[in-house]
One Martini backbone bead per residue (centre of mass of N, CA, C, O) as a GRO file, in nm:
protein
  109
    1UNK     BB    1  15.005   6.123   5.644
    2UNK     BB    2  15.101   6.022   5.439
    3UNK     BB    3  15.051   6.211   5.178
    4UNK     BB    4  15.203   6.450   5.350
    5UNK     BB    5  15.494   6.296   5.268
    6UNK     BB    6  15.493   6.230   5.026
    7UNK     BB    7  15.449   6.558   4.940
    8UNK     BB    8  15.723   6.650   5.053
    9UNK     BB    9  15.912   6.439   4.913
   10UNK     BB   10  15.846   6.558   4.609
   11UNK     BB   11  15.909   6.860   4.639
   12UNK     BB   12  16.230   6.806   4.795
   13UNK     BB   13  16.314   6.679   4.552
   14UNK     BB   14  16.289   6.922   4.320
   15UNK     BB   15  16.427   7.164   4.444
   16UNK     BB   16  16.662   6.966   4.470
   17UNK     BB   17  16.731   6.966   4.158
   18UNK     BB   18  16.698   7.279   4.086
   19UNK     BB   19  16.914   7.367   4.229
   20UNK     BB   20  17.156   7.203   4.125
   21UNK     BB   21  17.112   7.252   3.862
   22UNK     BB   22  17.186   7.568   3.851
   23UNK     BB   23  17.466   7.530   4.005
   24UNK     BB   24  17.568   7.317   3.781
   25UNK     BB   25  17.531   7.497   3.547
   26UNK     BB   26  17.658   7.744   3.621
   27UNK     BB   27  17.948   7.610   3.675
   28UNK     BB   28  17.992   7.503   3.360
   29UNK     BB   29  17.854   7.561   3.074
   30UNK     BB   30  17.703   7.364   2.965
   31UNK     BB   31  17.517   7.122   2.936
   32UNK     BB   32  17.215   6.985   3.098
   33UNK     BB   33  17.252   6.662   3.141
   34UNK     BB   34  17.475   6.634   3.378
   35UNK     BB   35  17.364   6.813   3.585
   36UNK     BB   36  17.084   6.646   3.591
   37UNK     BB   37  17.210   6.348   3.671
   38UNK     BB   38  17.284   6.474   3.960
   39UNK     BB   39  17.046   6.591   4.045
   40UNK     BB   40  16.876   6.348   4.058
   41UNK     BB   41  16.994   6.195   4.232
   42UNK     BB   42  16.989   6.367   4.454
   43UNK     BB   43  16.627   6.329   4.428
   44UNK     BB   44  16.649   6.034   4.511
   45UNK     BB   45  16.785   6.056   4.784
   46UNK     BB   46  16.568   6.180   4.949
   47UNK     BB   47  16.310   6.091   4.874
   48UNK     BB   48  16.446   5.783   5.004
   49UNK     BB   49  16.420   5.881   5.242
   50UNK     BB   50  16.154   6.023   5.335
   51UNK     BB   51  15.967   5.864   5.283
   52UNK     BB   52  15.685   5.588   5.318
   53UNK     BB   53  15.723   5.292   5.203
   54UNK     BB   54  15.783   5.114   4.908
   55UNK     BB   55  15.615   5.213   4.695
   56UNK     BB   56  15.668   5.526   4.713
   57UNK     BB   57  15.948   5.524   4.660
   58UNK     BB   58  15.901   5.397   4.377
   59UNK     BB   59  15.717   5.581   4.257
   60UNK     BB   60  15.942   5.815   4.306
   61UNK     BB   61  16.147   5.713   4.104
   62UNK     BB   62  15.980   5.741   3.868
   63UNK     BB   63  15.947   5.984   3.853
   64UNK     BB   64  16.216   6.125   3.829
   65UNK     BB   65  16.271   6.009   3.588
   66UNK     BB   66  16.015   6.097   3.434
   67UNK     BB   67  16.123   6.414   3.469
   68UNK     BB   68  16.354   6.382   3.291
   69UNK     BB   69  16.274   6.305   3.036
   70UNK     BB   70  16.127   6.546   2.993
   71UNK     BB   71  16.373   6.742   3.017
   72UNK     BB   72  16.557   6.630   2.803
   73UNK     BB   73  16.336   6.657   2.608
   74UNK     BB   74  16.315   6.985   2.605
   75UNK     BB   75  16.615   7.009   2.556
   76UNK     BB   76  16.651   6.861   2.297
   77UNK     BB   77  16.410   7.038   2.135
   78UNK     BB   78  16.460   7.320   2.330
   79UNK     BB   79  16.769   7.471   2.338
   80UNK     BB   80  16.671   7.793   2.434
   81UNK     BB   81  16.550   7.668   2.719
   82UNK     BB   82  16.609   7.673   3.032
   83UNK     BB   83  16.678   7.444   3.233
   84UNK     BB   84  16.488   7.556   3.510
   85UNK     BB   85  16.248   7.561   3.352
   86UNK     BB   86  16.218   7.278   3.201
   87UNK     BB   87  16.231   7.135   3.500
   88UNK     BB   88  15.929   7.307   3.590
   89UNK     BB   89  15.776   7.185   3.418
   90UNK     BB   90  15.838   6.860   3.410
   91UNK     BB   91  15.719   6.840   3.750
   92UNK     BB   92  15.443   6.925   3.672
   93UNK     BB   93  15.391   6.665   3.551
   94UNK     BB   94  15.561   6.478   3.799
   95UNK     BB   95  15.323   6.553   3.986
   96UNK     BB   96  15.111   6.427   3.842
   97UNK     BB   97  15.149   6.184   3.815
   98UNK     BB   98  15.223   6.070   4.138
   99UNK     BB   99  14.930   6.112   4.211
  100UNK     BB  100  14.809   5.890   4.053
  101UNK     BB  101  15.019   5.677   4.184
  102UNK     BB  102  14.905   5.730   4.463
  103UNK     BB  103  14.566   5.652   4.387
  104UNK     BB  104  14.625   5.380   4.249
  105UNK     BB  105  14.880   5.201   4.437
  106UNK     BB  106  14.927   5.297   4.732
  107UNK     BB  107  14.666   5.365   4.880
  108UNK     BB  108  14.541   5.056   4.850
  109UNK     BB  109  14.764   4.946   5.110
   0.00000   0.00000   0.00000
């Protein structure tokens, strides 16, 4: 039951954080790095609401870190590709990072 809520707060940040980057890049038309990180906000907001456990919650606000720091480096190394298509790449090593740390970390509690 943890692990299907944790997997559960993991998905619906990151969703929620490609969608706000979306909206708000799409609404600026600037780089996407200030939108990334209200983005970001957005979702580490969900995570530490939904999560349930000290360790989980801070697993995921690490994660969010981790995901975003990928994403800045994809933006910032490869300016041409598009800001959600980057996020969605960098949540994807940041949801396999996530599982090692919960299976590593949180799940031993």
């Amino acid at each position: 039951m943890r692990l299907a809520r944790f997997i559960f707060a993991l998905i619906a940040g990151f969703l929620l954080e490609a969608l706000v980057l979306h909206l708000l890049h799409a609404g600026s038309g600037g780089t996407a790095f200030l939108p990334g990180l209200a983005a970001l906000a957005a979702a580490m907001a969900a995570m530490w609401v939904i999560a349930a456990g000290r360790r989980a919650r801070y697993l995921l606000l690490l994660t969010a870190l981790f995901g975003y720091g990928l994403f800045a480096a994809l933006v910032f190394g490869s300016p041409d590709i598009q800001p959600v298509t980057a996020r969605l790449l960098s949540s994807l090593a940041a949801v396999a990072f996530a599982l090692f740390g919960y299976v590593r970390f949180v799940s031993r509690s």
